[in-house]
PDB file with one MODEL, atoms N, CA, C and O in Angstrom:
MODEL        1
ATOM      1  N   UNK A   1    -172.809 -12.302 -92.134  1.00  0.00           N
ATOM      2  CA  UNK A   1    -172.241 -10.966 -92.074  1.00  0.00           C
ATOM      3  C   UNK A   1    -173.081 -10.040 -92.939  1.00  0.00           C
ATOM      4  O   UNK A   1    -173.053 -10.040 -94.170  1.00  0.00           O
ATOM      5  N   UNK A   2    -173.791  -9.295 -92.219  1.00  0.00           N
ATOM      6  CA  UNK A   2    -174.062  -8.049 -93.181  1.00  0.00           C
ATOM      7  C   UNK A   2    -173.504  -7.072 -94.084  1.00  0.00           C
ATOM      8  O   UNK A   2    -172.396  -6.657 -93.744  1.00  0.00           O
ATOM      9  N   UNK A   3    -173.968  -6.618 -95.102  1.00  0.00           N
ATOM     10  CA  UNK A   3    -173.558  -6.028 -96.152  1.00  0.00           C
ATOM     11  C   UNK A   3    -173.744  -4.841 -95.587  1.00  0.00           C
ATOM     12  O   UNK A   3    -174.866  -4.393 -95.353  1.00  0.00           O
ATOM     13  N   UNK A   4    -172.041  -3.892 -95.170  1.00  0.00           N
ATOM     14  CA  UNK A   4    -172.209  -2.701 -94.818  1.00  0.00           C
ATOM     15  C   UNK A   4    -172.351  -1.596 -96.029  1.00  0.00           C
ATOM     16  O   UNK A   4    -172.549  -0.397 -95.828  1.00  0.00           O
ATOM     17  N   UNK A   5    -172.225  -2.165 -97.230  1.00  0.00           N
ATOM     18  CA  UNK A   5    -172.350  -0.995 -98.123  1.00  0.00           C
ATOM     19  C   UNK A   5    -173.373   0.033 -98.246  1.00  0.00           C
ATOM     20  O   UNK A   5    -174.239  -0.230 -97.412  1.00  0.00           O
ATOM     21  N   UNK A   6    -173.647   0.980 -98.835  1.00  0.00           N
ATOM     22  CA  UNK A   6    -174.565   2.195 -98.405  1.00  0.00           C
ATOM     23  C   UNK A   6    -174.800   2.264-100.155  1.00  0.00           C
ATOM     24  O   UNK A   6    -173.859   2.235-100.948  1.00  0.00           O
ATOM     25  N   UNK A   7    -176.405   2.370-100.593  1.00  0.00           N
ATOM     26  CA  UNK A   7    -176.561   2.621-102.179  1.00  0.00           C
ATOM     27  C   UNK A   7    -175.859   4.220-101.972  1.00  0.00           C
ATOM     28  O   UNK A   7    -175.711   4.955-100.996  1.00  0.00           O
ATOM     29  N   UNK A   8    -175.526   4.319-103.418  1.00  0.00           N
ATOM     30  CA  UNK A   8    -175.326   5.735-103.812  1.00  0.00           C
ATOM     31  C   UNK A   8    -176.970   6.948-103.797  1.00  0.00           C
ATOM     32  O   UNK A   8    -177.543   7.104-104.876  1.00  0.00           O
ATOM     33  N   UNK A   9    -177.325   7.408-102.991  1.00  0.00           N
ATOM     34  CA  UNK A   9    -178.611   8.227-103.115  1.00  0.00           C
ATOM     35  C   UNK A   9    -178.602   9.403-104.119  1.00  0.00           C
ATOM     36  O   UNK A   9    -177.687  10.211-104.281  1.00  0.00           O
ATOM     37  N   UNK A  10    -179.578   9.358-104.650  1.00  0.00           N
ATOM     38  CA  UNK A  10    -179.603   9.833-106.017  1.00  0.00           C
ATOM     39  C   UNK A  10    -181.250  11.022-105.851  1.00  0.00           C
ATOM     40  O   UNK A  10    -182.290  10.408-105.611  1.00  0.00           O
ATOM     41  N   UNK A  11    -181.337  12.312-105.963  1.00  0.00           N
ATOM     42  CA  UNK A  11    -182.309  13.140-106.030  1.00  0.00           C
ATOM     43  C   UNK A  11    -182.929  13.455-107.325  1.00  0.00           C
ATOM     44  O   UNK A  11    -182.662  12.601-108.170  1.00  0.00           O
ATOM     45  N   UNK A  12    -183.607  14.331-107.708  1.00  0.00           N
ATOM     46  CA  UNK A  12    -184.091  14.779-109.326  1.00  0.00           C
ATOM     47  C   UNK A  12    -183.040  15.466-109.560  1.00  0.00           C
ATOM     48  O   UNK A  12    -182.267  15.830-108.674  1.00  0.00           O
ATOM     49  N   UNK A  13    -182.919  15.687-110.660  1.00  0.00           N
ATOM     50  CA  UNK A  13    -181.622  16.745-111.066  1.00  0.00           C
ATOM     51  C   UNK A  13    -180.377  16.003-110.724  1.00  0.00           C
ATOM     52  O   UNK A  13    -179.545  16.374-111.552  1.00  0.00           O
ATOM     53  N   UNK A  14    -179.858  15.176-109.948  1.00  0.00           N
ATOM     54  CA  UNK A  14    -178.304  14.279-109.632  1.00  0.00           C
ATOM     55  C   UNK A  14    -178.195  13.802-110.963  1.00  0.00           C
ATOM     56  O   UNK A  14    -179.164  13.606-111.696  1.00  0.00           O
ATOM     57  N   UNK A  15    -177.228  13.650-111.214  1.00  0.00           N
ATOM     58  CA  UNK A  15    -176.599  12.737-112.343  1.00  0.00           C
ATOM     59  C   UNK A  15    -174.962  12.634-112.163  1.00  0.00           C
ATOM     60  O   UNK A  15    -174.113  13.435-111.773  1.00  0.00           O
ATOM     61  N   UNK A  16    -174.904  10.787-112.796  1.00  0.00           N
ATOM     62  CA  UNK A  16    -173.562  10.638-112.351  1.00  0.00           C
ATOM     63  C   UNK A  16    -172.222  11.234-113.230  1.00  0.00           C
ATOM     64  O   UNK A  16    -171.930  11.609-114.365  1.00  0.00           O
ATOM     65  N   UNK A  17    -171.459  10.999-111.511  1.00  0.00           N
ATOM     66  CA  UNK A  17    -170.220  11.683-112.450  1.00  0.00           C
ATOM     67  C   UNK A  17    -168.841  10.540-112.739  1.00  0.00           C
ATOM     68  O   UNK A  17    -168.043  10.358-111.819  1.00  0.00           O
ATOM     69  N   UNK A  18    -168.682   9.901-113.919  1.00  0.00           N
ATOM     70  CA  UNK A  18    -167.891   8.845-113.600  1.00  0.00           C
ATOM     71  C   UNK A  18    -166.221   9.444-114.266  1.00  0.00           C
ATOM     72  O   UNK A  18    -165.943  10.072-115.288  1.00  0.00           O
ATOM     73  N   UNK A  19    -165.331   8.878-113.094  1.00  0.00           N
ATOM     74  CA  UNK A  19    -163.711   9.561-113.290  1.00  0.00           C
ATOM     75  C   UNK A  19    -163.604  10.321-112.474  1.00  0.00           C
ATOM     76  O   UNK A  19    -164.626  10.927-112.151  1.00  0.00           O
ATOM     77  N   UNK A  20    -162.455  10.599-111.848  1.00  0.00           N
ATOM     78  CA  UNK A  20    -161.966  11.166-110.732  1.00  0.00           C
ATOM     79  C   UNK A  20    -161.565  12.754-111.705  1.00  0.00           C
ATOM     80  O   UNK A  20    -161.395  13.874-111.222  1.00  0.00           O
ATOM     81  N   UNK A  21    -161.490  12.262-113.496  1.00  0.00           N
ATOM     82  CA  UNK A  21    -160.957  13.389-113.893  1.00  0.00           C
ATOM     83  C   UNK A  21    -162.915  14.536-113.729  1.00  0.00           C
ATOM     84  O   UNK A  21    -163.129  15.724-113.487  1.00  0.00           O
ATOM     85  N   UNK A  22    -163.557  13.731-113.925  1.00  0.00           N
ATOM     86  CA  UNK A  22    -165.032  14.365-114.336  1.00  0.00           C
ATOM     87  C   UNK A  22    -165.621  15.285-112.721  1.00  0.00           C
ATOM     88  O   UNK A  22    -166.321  16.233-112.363  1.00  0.00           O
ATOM     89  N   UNK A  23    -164.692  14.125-112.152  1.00  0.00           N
ATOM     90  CA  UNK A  23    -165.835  14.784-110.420  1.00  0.00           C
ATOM     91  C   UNK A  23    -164.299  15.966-110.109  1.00  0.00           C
ATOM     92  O   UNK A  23    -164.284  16.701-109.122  1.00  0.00           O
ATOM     93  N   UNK A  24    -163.509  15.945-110.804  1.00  0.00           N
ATOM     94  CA  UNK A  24    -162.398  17.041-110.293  1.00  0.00           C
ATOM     95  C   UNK A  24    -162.925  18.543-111.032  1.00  0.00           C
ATOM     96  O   UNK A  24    -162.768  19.687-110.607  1.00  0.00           O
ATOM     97  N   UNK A  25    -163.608  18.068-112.304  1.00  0.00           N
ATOM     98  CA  UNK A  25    -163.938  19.315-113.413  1.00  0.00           C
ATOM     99  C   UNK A  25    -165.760  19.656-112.700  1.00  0.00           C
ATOM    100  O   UNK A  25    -166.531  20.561-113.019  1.00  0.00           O
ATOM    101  N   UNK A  26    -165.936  18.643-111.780  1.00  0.00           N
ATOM    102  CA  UNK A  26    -167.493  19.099-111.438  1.00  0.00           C
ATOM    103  C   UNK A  26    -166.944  20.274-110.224  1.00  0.00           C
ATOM    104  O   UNK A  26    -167.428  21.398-110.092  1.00  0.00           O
ATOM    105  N   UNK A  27    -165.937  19.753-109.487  1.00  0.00           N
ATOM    106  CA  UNK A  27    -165.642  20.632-108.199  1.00  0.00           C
ATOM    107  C   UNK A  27    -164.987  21.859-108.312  1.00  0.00           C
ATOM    108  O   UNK A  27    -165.085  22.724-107.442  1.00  0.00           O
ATOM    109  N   UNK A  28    -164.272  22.001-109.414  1.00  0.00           N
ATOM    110  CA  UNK A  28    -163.189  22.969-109.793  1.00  0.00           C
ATOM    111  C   UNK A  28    -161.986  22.342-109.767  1.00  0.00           C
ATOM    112  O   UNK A  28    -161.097  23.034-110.263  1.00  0.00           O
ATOM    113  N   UNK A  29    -161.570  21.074-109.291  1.00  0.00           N
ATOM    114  CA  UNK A  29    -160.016  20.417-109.091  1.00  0.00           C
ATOM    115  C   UNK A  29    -159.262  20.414-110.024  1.00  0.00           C
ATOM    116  O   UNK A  29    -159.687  20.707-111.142  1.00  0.00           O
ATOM    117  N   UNK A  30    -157.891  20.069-109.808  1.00  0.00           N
ATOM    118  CA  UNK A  30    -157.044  19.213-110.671  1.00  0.00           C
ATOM    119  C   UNK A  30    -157.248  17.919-110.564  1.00  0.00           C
ATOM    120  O   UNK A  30    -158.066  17.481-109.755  1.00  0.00           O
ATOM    121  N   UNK A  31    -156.596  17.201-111.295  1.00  0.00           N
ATOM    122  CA  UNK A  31    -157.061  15.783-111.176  1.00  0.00           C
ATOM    123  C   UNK A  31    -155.968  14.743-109.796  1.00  0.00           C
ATOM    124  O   UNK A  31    -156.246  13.699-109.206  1.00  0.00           O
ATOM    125  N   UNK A  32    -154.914  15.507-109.735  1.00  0.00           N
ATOM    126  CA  UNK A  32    -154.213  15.272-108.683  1.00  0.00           C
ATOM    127  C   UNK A  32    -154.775  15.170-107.435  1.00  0.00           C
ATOM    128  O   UNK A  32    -155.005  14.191-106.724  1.00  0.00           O
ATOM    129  N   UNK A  33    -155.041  16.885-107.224  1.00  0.00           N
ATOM    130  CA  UNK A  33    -156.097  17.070-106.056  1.00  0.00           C
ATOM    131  C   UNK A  33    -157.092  16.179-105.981  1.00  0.00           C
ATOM    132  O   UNK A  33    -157.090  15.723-104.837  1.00  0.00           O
ATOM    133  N   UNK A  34    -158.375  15.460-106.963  1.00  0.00           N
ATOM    134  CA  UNK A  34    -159.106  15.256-107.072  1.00  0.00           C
ATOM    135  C   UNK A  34    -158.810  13.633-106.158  1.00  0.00           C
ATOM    136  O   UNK A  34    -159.121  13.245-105.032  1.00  0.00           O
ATOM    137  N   UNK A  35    -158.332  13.235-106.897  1.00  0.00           N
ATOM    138  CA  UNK A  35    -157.421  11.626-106.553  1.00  0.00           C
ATOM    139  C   UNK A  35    -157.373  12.091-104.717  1.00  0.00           C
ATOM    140  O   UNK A  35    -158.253  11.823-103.899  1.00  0.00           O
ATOM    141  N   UNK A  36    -156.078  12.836-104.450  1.00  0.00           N
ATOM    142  CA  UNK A  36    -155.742  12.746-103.155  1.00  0.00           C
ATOM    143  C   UNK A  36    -157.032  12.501-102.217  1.00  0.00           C
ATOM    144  O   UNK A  36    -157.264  11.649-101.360  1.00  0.00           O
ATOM    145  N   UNK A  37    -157.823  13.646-102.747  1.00  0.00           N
ATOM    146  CA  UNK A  37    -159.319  14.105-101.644  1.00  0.00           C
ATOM    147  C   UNK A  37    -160.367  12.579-101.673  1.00  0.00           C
ATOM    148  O   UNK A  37    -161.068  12.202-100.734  1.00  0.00           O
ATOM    149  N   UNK A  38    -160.215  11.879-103.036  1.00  0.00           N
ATOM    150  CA  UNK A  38    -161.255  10.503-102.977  1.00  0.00           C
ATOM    151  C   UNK A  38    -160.658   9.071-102.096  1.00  0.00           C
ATOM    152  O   UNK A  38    -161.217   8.185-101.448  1.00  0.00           O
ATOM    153  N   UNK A  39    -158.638   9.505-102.608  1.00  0.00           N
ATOM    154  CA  UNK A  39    -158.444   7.935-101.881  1.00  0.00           C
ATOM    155  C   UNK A  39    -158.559   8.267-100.217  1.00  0.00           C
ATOM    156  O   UNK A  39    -158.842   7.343 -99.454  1.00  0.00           O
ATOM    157  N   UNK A  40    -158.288   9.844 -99.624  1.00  0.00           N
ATOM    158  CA  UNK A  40    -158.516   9.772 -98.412  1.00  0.00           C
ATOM    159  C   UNK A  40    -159.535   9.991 -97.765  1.00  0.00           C
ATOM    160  O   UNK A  40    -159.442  10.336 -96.587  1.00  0.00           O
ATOM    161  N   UNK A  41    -161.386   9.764 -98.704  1.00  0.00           N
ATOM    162  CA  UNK A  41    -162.595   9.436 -97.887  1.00  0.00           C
ATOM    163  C   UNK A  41    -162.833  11.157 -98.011  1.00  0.00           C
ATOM    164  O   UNK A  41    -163.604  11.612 -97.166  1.00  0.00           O
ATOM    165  N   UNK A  42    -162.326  11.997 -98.846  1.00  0.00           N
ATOM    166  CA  UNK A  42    -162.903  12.951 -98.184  1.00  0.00           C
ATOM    167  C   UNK A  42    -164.420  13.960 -99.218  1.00  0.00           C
ATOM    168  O   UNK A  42    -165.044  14.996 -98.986  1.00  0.00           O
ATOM    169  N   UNK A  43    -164.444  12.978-100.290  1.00  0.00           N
ATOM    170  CA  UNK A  43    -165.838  12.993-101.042  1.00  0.00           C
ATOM    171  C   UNK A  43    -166.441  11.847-101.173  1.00  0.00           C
ATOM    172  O   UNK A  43    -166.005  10.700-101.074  1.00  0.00           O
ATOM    173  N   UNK A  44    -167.886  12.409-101.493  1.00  0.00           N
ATOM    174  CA  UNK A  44    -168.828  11.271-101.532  1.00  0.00           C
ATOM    175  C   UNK A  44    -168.791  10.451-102.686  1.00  0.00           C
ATOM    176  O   UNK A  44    -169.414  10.939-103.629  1.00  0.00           O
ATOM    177  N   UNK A  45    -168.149   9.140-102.950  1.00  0.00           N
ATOM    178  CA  UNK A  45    -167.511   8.615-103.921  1.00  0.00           C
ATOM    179  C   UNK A  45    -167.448   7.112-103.328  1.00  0.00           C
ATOM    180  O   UNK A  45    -167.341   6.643-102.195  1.00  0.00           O
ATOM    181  N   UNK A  46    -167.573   6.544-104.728  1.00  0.00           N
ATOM    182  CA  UNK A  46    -167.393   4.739-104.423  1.00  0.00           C
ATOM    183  C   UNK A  46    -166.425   4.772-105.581  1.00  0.00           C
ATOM    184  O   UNK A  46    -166.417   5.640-106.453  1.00  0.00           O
ATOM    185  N   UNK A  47    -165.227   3.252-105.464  1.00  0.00           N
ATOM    186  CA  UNK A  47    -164.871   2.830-106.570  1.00  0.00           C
ATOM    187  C   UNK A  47    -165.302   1.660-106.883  1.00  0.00           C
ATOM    188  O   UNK A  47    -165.325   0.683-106.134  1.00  0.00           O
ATOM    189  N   UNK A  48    -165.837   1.734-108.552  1.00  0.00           N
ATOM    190  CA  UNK A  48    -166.443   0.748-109.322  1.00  0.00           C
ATOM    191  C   UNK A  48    -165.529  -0.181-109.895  1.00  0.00           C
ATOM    192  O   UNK A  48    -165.265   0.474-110.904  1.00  0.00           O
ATOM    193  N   UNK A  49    -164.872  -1.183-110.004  1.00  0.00           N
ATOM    194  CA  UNK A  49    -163.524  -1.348-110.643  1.00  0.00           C
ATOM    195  C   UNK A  49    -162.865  -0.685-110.377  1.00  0.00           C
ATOM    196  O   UNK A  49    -162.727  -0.425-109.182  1.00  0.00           O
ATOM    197  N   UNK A  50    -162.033   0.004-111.438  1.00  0.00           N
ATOM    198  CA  UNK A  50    -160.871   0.943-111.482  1.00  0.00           C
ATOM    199  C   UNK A  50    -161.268   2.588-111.811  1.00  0.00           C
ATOM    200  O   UNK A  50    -160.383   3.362-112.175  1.00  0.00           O
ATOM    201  N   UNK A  51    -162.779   3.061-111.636  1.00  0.00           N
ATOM    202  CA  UNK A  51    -163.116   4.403-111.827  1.00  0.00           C
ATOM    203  C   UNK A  51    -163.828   4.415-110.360  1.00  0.00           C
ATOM    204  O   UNK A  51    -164.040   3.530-109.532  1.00  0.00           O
ATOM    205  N   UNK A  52    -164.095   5.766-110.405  1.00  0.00           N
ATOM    206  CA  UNK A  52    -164.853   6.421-109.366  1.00  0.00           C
ATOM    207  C   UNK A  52    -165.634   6.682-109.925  1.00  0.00           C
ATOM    208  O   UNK A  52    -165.468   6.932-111.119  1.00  0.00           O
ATOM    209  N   UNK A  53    -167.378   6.780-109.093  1.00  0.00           N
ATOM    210  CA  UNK A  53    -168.427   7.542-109.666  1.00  0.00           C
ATOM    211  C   UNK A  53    -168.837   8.118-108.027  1.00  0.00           C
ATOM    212  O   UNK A  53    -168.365   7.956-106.902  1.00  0.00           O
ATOM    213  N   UNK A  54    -169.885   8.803-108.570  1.00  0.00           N
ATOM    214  CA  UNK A  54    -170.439  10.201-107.793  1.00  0.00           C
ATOM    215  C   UNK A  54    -171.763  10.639-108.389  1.00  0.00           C
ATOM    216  O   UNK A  54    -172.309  10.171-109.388  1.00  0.00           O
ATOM    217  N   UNK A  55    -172.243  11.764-107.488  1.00  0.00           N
ATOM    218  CA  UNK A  55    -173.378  12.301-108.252  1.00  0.00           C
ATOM    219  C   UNK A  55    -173.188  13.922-107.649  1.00  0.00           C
ATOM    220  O   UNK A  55    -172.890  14.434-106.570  1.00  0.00           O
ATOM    221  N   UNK A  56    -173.507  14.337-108.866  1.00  0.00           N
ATOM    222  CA  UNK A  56    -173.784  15.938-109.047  1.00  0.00           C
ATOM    223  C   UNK A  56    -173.786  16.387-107.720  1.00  0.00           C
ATOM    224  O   UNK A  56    -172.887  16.774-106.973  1.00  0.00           O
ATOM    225  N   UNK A  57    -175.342  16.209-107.557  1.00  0.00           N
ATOM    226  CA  UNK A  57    -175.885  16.666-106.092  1.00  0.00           C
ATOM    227  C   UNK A  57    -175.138  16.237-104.645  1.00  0.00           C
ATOM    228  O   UNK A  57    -175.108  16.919-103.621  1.00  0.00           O
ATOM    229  N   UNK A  58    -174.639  15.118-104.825  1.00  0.00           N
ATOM    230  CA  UNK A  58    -173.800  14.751-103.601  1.00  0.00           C
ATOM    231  C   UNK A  58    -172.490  15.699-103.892  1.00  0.00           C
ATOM    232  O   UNK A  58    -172.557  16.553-103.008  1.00  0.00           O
ATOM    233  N   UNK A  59    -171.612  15.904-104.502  1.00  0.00           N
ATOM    234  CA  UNK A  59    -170.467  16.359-104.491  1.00  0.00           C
ATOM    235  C   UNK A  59    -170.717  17.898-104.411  1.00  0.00           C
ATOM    236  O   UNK A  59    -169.799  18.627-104.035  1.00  0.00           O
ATOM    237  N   UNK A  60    -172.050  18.462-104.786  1.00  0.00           N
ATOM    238  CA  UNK A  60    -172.666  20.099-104.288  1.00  0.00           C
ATOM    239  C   UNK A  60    -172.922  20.099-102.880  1.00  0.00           C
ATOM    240  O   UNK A  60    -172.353  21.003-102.268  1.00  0.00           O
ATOM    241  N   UNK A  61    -173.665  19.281-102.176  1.00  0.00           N
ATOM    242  CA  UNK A  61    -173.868  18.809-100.877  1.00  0.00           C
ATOM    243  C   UNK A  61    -172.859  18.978-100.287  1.00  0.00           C
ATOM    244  O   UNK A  61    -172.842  19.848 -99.416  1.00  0.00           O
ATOM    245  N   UNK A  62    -171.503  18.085-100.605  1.00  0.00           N
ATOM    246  CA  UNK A  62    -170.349  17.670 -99.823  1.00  0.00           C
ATOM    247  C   UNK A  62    -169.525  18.998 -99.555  1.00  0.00           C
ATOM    248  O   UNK A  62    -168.802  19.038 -98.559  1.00  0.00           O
ATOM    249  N   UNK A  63    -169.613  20.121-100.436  1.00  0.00           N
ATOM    250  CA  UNK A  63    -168.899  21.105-100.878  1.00  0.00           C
ATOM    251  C   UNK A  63    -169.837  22.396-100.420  1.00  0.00           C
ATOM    252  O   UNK A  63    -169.297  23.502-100.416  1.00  0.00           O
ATOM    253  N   UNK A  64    -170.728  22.322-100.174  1.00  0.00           N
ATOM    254  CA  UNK A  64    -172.051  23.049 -99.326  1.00  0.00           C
ATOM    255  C   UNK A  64    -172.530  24.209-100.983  1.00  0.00           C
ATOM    256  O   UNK A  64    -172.850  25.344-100.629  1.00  0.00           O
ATOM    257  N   UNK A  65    -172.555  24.105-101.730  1.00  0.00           N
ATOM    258  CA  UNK A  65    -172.657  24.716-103.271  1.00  0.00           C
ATOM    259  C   UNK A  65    -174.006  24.703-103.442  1.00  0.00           C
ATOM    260  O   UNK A  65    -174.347  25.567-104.250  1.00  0.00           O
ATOM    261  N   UNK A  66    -174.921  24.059-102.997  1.00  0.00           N
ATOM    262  CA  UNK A  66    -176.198  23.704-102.836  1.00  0.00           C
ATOM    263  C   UNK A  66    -177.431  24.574-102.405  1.00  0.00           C
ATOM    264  O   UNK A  66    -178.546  24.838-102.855  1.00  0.00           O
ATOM    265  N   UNK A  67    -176.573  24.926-101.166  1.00  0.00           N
ATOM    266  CA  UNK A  67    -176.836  25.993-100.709  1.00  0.00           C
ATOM    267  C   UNK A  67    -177.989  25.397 -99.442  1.00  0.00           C
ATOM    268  O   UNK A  67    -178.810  26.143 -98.911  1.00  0.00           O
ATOM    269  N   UNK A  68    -177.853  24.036 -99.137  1.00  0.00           N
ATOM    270  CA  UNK A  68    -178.352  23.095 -97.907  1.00  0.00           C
ATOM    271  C   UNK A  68    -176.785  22.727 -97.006  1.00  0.00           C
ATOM    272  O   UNK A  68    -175.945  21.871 -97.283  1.00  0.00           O
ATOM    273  N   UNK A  69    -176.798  23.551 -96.067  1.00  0.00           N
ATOM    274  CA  UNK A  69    -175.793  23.239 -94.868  1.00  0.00           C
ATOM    275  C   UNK A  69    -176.549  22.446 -93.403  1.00  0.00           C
ATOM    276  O   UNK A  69    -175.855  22.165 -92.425  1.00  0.00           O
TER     277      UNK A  69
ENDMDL
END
């Protein structure tokens, strides 16, 4: 069986964001909001154990902030 997992892609300038509270304060969220939007797939996010991580640039991407649509 192949390993469907996908690495986290990482650019110059990305850096991670670990906590659902950290990637809620990167987006503007609450941490409520933040939670709802990760357990239902709707940011670019893995869980490591019991945290979430992310990167800068992906969650600007995801959110079009970047200013690449």
């Amino acid at each position: 069986m192949a390993d469907e997992t996908q690495p986290i892609k990482t650019v110059q300038n990305d850096r991670p964001v670990w906590g659902a509270t950290a990637i809620g304060r990167e987006i503007g969220l609450d941490r409520g909001q933040t939670y709802h939007l990760l357990n239902e797939g709707h940011l670019p996010a893995r869980k490591l154990g019991r945290r979430w991580v992310s990167t800068s640039g992906q969650l600007r991407r995801a959110l079009g902030a970047d200013g690449s649509e």
